[in-house]
N, C-alpha and C positions, 0 to 999 in steps of 0.2 A: 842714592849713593852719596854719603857724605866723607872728605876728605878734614883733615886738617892741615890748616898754611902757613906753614916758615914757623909754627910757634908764636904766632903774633895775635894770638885769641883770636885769629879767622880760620873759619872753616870754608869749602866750596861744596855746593850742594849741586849733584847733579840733578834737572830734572828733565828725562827727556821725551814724556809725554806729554809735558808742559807747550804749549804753545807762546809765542811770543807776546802776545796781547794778555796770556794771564801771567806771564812775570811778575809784574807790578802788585799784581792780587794776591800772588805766592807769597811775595816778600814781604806785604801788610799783615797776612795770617799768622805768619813766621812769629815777627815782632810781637803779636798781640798775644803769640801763645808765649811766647816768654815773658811780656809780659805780668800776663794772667797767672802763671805758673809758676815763675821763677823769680817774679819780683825782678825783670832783668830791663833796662830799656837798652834796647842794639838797631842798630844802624843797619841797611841793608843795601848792595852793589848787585848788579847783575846785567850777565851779559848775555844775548842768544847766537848761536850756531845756526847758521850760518852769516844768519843779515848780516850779523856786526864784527866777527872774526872767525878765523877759520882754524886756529892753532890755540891748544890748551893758552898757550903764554899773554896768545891778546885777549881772549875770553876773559883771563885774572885783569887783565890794565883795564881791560874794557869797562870790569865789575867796578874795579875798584877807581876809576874817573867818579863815574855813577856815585857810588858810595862817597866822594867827596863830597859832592855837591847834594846828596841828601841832607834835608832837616828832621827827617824822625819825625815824630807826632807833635802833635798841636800846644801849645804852652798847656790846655787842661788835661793834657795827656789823651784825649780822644783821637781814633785815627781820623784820616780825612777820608774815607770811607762812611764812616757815623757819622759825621757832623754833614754829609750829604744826606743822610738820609736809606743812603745802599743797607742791602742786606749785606752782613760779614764776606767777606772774602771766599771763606771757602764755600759758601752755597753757588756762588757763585760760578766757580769753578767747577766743582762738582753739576751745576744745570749744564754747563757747556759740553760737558762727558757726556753725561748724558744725551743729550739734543745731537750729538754725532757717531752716537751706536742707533 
């Protein structure tokens, strides 16, 4: 489910089979398909339900702390995913699905 916020070119993306430990992994895939796609570089905030707040309003503060303190990709534009060496994001995600059915 995707929402749009205040009209400030943010959106909130709900995901709630997402696990807390693939956030980070979400919001790398995110970037990269818009980058790949849209020719777009975007920034990414994110917060999880429960650990971190418990009401729509701090889940947006929470995201968006986060999203301050992002730097986006690498001056060569590589994620920090690639330049470890990781496979992409989403396979990633997608093994952990998998490995818990």
């Amino acid at each position: 489910l995707i929402l749009e916020h205040d009209n400030e070119n943010r959106f909130v993306i709900f995901a709630p089979e997402t696990g807390t430990k693939d956030l980070p992994l979400l919001a790398e895939y995110i970037q990269e398909i818009a980058k790949n796609q849209l020719q777009l570089d975007i920034a990414c905030g994110f917060a999880a339900f429960p650990s971190e707040a418990v009401t729509f309003a701090e889940l947006v503060h929470q995201a968006e702390v986060k999203l301050e303190r992002s730097t986006g990709a690498a001056a060569d534009g590589t994620s920090a995913a690639n330049q470890a060496g990781q496979e992409p994001p989403v396979k990633q995600i997608l093994q952990r699905g998998e490995q818990r059915t």
